[in-house]
VOGU-3710 file (C-alpha; in Angstrom, 3 decimals, decimal comma):
1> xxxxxxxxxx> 104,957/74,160/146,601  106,614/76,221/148,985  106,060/80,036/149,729  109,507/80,595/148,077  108,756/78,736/145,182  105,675/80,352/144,375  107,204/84,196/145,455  109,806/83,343/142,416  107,335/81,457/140,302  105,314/84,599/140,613
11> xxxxxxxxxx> 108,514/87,027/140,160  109,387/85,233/136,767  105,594/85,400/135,469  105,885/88,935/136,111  109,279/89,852/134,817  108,209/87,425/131,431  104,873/89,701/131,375  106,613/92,745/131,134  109,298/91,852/128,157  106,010/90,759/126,661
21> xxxxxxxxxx> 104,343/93,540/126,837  107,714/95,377/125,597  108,197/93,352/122,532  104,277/93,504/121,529  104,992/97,346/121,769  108,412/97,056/119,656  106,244/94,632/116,988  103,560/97,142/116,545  106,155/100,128/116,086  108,327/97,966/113,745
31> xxxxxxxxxx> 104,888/97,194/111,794  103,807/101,004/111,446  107,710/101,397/109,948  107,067/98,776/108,052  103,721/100,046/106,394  105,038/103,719/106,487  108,112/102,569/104,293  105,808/100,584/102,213  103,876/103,798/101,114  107,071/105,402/100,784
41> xxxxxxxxxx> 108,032/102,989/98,266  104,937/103,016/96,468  104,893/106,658/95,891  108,599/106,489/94,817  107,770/103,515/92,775  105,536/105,718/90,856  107,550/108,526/90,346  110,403/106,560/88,917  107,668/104,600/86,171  106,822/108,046/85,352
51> xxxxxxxxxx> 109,995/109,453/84,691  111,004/106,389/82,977  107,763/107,077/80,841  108,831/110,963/80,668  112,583/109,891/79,164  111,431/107,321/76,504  108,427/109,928/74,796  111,590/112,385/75,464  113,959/109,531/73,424  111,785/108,964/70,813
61> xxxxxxxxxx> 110,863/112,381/69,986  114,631/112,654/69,875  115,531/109,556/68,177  117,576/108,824/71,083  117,523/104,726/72,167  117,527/104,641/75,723  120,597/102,595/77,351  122,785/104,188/73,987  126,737/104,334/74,293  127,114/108,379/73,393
71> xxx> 128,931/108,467/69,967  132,380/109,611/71,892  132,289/105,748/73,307
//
């Protein structure tokens, strides 16, 4: 192998290192998102079940059927 070929052999293992070390960084930002949302949704998950909880004691202390056409319909 020729000094040439290992000066670009070199230059490419290099430049591959580098968008390596790039896309390791974009994988662990895109995983933080990903757990971040994930606790997001879990919290929001929550507060929906509760208020989903909230309307039905609300419905039957009302008499109200949850998903009922209003009697204008």
């Amino acid at each position: 192998m020729g000094k040439t070929e290992n000066s670009a052999t070199n230059s490419r293992l290099t430049e591959n290192e580098a968008k390596i070390s790039y896309l390791i960084k974009d994988i662990e930002d895109l995983s933080d998102i990903v757990a971040k949302q994930s606790r997001e949704l879990e919290k929001l998950n929550k507060k929906v079940s509760f208020l989903i909880q909230k309307e039905t004691e609300r419905d039957d202390i009302s008499g109200v059927v949850l998903g009922d056409k209003p009697p204008h319909w």
